[in-house]
C-alpha positions in Angstrom: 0.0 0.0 0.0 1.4 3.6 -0.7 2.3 5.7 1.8 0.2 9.2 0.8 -1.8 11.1 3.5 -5.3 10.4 3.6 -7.6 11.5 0.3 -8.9 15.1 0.0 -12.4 15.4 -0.1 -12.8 19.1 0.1 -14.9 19.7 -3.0 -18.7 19.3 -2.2 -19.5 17.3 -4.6 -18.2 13.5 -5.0 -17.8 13.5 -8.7 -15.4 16.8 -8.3 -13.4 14.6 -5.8 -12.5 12.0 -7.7 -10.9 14.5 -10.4 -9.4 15.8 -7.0 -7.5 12.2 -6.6 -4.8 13.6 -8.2 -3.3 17.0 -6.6 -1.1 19.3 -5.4 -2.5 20.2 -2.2 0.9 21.5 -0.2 3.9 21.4 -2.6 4.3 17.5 -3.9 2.3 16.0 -6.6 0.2 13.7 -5.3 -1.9 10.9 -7.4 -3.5 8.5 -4.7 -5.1 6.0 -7.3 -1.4 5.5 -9.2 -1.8 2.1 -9.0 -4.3 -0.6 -8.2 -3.6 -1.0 -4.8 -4.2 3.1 -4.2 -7.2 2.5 -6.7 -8.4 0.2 -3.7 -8.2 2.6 -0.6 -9.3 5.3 -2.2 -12.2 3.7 -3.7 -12.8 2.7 0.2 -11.8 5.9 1.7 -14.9 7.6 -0.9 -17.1 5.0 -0.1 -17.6 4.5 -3.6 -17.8 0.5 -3.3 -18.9 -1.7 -0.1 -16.3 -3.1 1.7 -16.9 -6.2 1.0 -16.9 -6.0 -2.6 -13.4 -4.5 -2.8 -12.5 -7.2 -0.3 -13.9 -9.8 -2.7 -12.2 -8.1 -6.0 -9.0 -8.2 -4.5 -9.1 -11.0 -3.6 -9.8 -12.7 -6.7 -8.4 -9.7 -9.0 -4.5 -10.3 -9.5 -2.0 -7.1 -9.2 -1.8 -6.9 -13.0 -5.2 -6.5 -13.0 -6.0 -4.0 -10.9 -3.1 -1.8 -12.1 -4.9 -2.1 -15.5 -8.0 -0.9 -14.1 -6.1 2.1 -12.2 -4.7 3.6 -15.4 -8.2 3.7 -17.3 -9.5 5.3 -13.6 -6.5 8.3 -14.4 -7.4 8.2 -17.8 -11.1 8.7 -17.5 -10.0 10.9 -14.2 -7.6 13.2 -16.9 -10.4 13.3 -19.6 -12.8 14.4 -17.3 -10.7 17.3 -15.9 -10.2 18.1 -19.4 -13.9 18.3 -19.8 -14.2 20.2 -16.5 -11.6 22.7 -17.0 -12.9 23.6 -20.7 -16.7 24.3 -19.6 -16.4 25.5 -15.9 -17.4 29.1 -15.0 -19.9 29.0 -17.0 -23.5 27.2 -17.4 -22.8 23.7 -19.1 -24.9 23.7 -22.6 -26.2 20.4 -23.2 -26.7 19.9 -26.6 -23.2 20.9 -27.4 -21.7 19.2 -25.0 -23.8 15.8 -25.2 -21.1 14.3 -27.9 -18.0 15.2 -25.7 -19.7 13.1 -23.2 -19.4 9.4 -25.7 -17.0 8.4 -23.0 -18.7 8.0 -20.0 -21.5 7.0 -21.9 -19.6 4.0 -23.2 -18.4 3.1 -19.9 -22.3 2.8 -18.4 -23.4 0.6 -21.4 -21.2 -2.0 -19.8 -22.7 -2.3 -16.7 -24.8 -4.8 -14.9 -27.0 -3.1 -12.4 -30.4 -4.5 -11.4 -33.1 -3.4 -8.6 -34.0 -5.9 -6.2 -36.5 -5.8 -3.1 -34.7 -6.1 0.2 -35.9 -5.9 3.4 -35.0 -2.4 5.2 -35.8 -1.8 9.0 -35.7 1.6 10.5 -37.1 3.5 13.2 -41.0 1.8 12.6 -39.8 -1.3 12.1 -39.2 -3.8 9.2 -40.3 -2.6 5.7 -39.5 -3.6 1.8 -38.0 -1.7 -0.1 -36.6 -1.6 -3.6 -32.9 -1.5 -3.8 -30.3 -1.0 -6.4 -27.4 -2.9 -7.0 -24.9 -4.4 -9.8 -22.8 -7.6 -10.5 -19.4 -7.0 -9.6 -18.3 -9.6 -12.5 -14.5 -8.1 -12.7 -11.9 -5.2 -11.2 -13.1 -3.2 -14.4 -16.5 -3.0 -13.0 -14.9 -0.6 -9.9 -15.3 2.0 -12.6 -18.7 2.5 -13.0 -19.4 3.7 -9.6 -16.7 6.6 -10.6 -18.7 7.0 -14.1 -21.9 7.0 -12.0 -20.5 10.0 -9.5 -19.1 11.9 -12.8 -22.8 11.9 -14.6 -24.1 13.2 -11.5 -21.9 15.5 -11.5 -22.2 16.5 -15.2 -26.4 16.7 -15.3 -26.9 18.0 -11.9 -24.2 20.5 -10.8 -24.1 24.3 -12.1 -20.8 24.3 -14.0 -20.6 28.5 -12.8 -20.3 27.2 -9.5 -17.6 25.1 -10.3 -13.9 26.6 -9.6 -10.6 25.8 -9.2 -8.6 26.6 -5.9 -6.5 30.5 -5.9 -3.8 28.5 -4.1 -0.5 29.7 -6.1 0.6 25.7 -7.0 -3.0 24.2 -6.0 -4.6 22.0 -8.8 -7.8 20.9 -6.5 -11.4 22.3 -7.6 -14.5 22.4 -5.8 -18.3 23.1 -6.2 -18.9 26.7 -4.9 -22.0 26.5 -2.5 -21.9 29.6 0.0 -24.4 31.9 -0.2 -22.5 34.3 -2.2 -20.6 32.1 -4.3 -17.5 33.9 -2.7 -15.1 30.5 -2.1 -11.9 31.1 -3.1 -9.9 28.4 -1.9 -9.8 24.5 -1.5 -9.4 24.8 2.2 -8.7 27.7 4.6 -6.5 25.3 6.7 -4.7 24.8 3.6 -4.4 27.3 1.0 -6.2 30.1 2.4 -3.9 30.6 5.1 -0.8 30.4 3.0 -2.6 33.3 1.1 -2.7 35.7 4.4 0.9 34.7 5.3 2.3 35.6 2.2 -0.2 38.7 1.6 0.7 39.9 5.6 4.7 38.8 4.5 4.4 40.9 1.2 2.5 44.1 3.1 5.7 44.1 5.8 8.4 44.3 3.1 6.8 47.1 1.1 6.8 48.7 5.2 10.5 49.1 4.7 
């Protein structure tokens, strides 16, 4: 297993955080899913698959494989920001921006979800209740949930409310949700404060 910090998930929205997995949140690159094994704990850390699936996938998945599946993750993951980058700012116009979207599209034809009814208890007691779920045939199939977090993304967010962090060598970006759409940063314990210190470093030198 690498040895990276735990994931950011600063972005209010989980479709931005998976284009988040890669980053430069202090002043190292980091890319958390750069093999199959940090494929894995991320995956786990973004609760994007049960626990016991991934336990079951690795189990049965060799190395090779789930390297394989990590590079088409960064792949998709470098398309998307591509994507991202070009259209945020601004509101996303669908019809024009329906064919850049044949990759993700693609990648949901292949997958085998089906609704079943379980049984759900809560606070009233026992009751059915119709639940989705999917065959998790291969390590490819770990990419669908990502695909699935992406379109979400894509159709529901405002793409004006999407920015990416002021930090001077920050490459995270995050879904603007304050009240005044006046975020500037990925975190303040992060990149906001390295703003003051050098904006309170830079007023003291022109003091002299």
């Amino acid at each position: 297993m690498s040895h990276h910090p735990p994931a950011i998930f600063i972005a209010d929205s989980r479709g931005l955080d998976f284009l988040n997995s890669v980053a430069t949140p202090v002043d190292t690159p980091i890319d958390w899913i750069a093999d199959g094994d940090g494929l894995m704990d991320w995956l786990a850390q973004a609760n994007y698959v049960p626990a016991n699936v991934l336990d079951e996938i690795k189990a049965r998945a060799k190395p090779a494989d789930l390297d394989r599946v990590a590079r088409q993750a960064r792949e998709l993951r470098e398309w998307c920001r591509g994507l991202v980058r070009k259209h945020m700012g601004k509101p996303l116009k669908p019809a024009a921006t329906l064919r850049e979207l044949d990759p993700l599209n693609s990648l949901l034809a292949r997958d085998e979800g089906f609704n079943e009814i379980r049984v759900s208890r809560d606070e009233s007691g026992d009751r059915l209740e119709l639940h989705t779920t999917r065959r998790w045939r291969s390590a490819e199939s770990l990419l669908l949930p990502i695909a699935e977090n992406l379109v979400q993304f894509i159709c529901e967010e405002n793409f004006s409310d999407v920015k990416a962090c002021e930090g001077a060598s920050c490459t995270l970006m995050f879904a603007d949700h304050t009240r005044r759409r006046a975020r500037r940063w990925c975190s303040m314990a992060i990149c906001g404060n390295r703003a003051k210190q050098a904006a309170h470093r830079e007023r003291l030198k022109n003091q002299h």
